[in-house]
C-alpha positions in Angstrom: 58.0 143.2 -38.0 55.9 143.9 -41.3 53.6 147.2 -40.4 50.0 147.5 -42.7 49.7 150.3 -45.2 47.3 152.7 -44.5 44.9 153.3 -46.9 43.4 156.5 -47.0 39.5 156.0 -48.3 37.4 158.7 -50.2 36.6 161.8 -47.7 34.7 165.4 -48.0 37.3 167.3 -49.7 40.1 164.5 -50.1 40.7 165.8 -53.5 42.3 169.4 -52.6 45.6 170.1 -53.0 45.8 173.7 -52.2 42.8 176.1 -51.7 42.1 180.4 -51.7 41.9 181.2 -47.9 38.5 182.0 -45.8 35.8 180.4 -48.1 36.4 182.0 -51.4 37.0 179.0 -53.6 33.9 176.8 -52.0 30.2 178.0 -53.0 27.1 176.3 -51.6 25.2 175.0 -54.8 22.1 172.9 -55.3 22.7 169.7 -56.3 20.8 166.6 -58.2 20.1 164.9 -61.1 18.7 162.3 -59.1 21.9 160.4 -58.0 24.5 160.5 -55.9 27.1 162.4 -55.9 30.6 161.5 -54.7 33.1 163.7 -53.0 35.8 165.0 -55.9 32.8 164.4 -58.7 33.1 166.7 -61.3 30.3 168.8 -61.9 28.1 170.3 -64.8 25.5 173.7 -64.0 22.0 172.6 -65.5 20.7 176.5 -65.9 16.9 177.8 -64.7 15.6 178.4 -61.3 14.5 175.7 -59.2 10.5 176.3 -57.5 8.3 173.7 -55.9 4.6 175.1 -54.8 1.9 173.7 -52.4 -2.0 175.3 -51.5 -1.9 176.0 -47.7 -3.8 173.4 -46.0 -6.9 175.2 -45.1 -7.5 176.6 -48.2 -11.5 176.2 -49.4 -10.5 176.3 -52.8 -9.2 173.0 -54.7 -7.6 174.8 -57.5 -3.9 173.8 -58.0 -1.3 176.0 -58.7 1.4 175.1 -61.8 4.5 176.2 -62.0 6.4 176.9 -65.7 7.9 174.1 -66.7 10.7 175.5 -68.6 11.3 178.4 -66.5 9.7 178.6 -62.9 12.3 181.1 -62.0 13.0 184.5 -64.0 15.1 187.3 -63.9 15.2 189.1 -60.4 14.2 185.6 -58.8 15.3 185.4 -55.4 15.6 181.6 -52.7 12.2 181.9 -50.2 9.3 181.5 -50.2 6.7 183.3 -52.5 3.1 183.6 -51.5 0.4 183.9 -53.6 -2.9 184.9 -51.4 -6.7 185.4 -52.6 -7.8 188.9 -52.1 -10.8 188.8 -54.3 -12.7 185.8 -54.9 -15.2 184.7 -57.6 -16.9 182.0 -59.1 -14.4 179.8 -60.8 -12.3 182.8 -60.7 -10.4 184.9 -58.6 -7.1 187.5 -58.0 -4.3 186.3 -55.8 -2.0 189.3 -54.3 1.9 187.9 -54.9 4.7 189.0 -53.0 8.2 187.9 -52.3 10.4 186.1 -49.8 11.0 189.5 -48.1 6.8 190.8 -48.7 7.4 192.8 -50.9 4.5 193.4 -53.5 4.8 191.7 -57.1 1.3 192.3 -58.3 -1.7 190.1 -58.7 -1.9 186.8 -60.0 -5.6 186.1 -62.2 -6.5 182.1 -62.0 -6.4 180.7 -65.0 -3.9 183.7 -66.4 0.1 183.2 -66.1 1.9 185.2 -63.5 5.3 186.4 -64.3 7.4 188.5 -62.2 10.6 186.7 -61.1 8.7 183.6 -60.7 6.5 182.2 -63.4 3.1 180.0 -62.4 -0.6 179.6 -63.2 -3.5 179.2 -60.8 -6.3 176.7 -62.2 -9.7 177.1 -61.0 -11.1 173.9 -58.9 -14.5 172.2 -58.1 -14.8 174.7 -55.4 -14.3 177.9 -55.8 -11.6 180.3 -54.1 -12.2 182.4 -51.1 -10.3 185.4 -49.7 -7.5 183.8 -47.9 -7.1 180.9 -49.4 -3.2 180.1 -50.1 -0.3 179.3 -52.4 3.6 178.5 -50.9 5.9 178.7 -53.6 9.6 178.0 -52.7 12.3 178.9 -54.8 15.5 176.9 -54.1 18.1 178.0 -56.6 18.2 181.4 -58.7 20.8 179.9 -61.1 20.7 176.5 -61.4 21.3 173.0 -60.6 24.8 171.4 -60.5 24.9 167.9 -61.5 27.0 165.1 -62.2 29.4 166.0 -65.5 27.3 164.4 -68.5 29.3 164.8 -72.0 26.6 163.4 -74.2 24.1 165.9 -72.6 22.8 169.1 -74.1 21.4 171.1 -71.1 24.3 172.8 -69.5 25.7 169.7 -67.7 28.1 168.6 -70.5 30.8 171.5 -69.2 32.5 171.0 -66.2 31.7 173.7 -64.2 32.9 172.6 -60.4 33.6 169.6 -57.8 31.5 168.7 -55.6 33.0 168.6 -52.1 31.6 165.6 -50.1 29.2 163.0 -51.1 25.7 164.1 -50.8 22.6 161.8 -51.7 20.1 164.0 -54.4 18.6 161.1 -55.5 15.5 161.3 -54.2 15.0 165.4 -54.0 17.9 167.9 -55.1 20.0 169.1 -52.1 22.2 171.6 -51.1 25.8 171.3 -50.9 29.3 172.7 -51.1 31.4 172.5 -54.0 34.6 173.9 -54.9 34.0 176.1 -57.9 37.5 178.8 -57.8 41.0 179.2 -57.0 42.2 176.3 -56.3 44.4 173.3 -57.3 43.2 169.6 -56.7 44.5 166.0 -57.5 43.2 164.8 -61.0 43.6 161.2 -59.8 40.8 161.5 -56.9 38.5 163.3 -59.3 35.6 161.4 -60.4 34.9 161.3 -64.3 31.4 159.9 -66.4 32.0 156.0 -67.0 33.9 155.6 -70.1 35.2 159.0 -70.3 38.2 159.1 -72.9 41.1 161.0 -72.4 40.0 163.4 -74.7 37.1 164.5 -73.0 38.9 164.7 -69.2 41.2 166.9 -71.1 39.1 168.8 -72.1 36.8 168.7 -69.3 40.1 169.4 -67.4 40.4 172.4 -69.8 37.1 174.2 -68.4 37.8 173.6 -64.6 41.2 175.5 -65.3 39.6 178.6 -67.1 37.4 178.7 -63.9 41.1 178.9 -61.4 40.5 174.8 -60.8 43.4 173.1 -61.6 44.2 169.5 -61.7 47.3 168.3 -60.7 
């Protein structure tokens, strides 16, 4: 009697072969690039800190707050939540007191002047003008960067392959976080997922980088 193969389909760390004990070859990255990416996908680090910022809902104020475009998050930058509060107020004007995820004090933020201690943004005056109280959220979500899928004709960081991302996780709405295995370990070149129409050439090399970082396809 004939028995079926088993097929063993694509799972969250299929590709592993051997790993460092505890956690030390896994690190919990943020991921996007607006896609999806695929357990055993090989990875590229797009540098800068990631920030997103919102006015609290009761603010009286309708000035907006900006952040940098090219570099939200600076040296010292840490993942929270930054607020920005109005301690003086004036017309189309005002000082906002900044502090950090753990309330420290960074100094004060002027509207219409950049603010730039480990986060960089700009408060624009509104219609109506500020009062003390009134509110800026910003949230940092990544100090370092943002992994995403391994791009060879890119310029930004993401051309180098610089991990593998664990399990499939869907960034293409909103970057997410997830864990990718980024050290010491050794993993199976033929579940690893490449760019579409990737030569030889480039997985070698490609291949090349993951083993100066202790990954090491097999």
């Amino acid at each position: 009697m004939g028995q079926t193969p088993l097929i063993e389909k694509r799972h969250d760390g299929g590709f592993l072969v051997t790993e460092a004990r505890g956690h030390r070859s896994r690190d919990i990255v943020v991921l996007g690039g607006a896609a999806m990416i695929l357990a055993g996908q090989v990875l590229g680090l797009k540098a800068g800190g990631v920030a997103s910022a919102a006015a609290a809902a009761a603010n009286t104020g309708n000035g907006a707050i900006t952040m940098d475009a090219s570099t939200p998050v600076l040296s010292g930058g840490q993942l929270g939540v930054y607020k920005a509060i109005c301690t003086a107020a004036a017309a189309n004007g005002g000082t906002f007191a900044v502090t950090d995820p753990a309330h420290n004090a960074l100094g004060n933020a002027t509207v219409g002047t950049a603010f730039s201690n480990q986060i960089k943004f700009t408060i624009a005056d509104g219609a109506t003008d500020f009062v003390v109280g009134d509110e800026f959220d910003i949230d940092v979500i990544a100090v370092n960067g943002v992994y995403e899928a391994l791009n060879f004709s890119a310029s930004d960081g993401t051309q180098t392959a610089a991990a593998i991302s664990f399990a499939t996780v869907d960034a293409t709405l909103a970057d997410q976080s997830g864990l990718v295995v980024i050290r010491d370990a050794e993993v199976n070149s033929g579940e690893l997922i490449w760019p579409s129409g990737a030569t030889p050439a480039q997985i070698a090399a490609a291949s090349a980088q993951l083993v100066a970082l202790g990954v090491i396809p097999r």
